[in-house]
N, C-alpha and C positions, 0 to 999 in steps of 0.2 A: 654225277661227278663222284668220285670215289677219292678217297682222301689215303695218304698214306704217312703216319706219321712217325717222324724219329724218336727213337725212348731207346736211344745206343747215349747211360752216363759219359760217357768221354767226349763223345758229339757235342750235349747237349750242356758239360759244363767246359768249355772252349767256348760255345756261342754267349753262355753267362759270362765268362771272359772279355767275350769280346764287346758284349752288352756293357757291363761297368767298365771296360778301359779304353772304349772308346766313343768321344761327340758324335762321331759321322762314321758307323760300323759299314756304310752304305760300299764302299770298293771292296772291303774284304770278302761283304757279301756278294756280290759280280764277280769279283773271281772264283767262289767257292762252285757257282751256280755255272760257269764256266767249264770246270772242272769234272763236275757233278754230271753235265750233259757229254761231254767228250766218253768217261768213264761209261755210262750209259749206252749208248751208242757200241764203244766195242764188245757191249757184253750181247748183243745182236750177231758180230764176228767170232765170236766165241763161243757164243750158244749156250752162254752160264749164266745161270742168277748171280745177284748182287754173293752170294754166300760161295760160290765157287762151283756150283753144282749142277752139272750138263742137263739142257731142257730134253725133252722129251723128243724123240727121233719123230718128222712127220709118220703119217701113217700112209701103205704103200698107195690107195687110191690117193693122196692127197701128193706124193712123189711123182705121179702118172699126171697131175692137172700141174705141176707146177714142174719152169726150169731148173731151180736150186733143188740142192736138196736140204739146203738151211732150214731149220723153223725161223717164222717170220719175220726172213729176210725177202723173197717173193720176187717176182720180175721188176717189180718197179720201187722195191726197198723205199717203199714211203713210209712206213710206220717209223721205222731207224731213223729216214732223212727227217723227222719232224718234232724230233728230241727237242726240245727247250726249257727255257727258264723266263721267270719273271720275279721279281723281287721289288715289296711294294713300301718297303720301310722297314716292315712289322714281321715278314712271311717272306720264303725263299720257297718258293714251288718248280721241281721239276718234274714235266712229262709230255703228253703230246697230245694234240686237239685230235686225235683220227678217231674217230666213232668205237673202231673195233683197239684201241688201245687195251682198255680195261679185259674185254675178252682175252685176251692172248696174257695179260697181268696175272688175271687168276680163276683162266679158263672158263667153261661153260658145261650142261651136260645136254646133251642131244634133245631135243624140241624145248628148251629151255626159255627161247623168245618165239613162241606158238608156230603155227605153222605158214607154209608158202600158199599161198591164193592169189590165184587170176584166175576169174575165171574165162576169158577168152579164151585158154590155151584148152579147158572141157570143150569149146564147141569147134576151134580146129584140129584139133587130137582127137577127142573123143575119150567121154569116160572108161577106166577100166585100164587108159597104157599110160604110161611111164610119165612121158610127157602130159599129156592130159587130165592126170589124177593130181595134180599137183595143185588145181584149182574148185577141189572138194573138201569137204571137212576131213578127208583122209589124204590128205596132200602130205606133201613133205615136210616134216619136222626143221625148224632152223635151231641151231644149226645142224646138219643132215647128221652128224656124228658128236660124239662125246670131243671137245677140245678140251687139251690138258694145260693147265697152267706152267707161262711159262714166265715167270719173274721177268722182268728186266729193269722196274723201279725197285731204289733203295740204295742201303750206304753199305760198301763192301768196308774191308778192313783196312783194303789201302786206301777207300776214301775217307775212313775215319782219319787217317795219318794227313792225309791230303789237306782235311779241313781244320786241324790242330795245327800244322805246320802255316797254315795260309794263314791262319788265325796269331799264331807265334809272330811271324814276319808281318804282319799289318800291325800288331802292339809294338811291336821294336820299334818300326818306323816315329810313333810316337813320342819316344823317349828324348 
């Protein structure tokens, strides 16, 4: 699990705001986290990190295996579709259970998680081709190429505004 944490002062003295001004910070935190995922998600549409900064164009083999030509938006846009939040009192965590989240977060470099082995595919292929070497100590590298990181957790600028403002209108309600 990888952990990503806020150390943006305005963020983090709004949530001290919100900590001394309110019994039950519990709604403001659900909409922040609300918010927090929606933002998230279009930056998948947009192809930009939290900071405004276009991800890395696929590479042309990886254009040729896939319909989009988004990075890690893909044919079945699961990593996007599975953006969420949890908020447990204490902690407001957003991101997404898919295995390969963290990868695509902040990338990998080529045989990084060792390599591909079956070896069933050496005794129907045969040592030596393409397919068949793949289940040797000289098999293919995972991931087959360098992946480049590509943000999509974090607090852009309008979600600092986003969660000082959710933050402002939950202390009003108070008054």
């Amino acid at each position: 699990m990888y952990e990503i944490k806020v150390e943006n002062k305005a963020v983090i003295d709004a949530i001290q705001r919100l900590q001394h001004g309110a019994e039950n910070p519990r709604p403001a935190f659900l909409a922040i986290g609300e918010n927090l995922v929606e933002s998230t998600k279009l930056r998948f549409e947009t192809s930009t990190t939290p900071n405004g900064v276009a991800w890395k164009p696929n590479s042309p083999v990886t254009l040729k295996r896939k319909k989009g030509t988004k990075p890690l938006l893909g044919e079945t846009r699961l990593l996007s579709n599975t953006i969420n939040y949890a908020y447990d009192g204490h902690t407001l965590i957003v991101g997404s259970p898919m295995e390969y989240a963290a990868v695509q977060q902040f990338g990998a470099k080529m045989g990084e998680f060792g390599r591909y082995s079956q070896i069933g595919r050496v005794r129907k292929y045969g040592l030596n081709t393409f397919k068949g070497s793949a289940g040797t100590k000289n098999g293919f590298p995972l991931p087959w190429g360098d992946i480049p990181a590509r943000p999509f957790l974090g607090i852009s600028a309008e979600d600092e505004a986003m969660i000082n403002n959710v933050i402002s209108d939950y202390l009003m309600t108070l008054v």
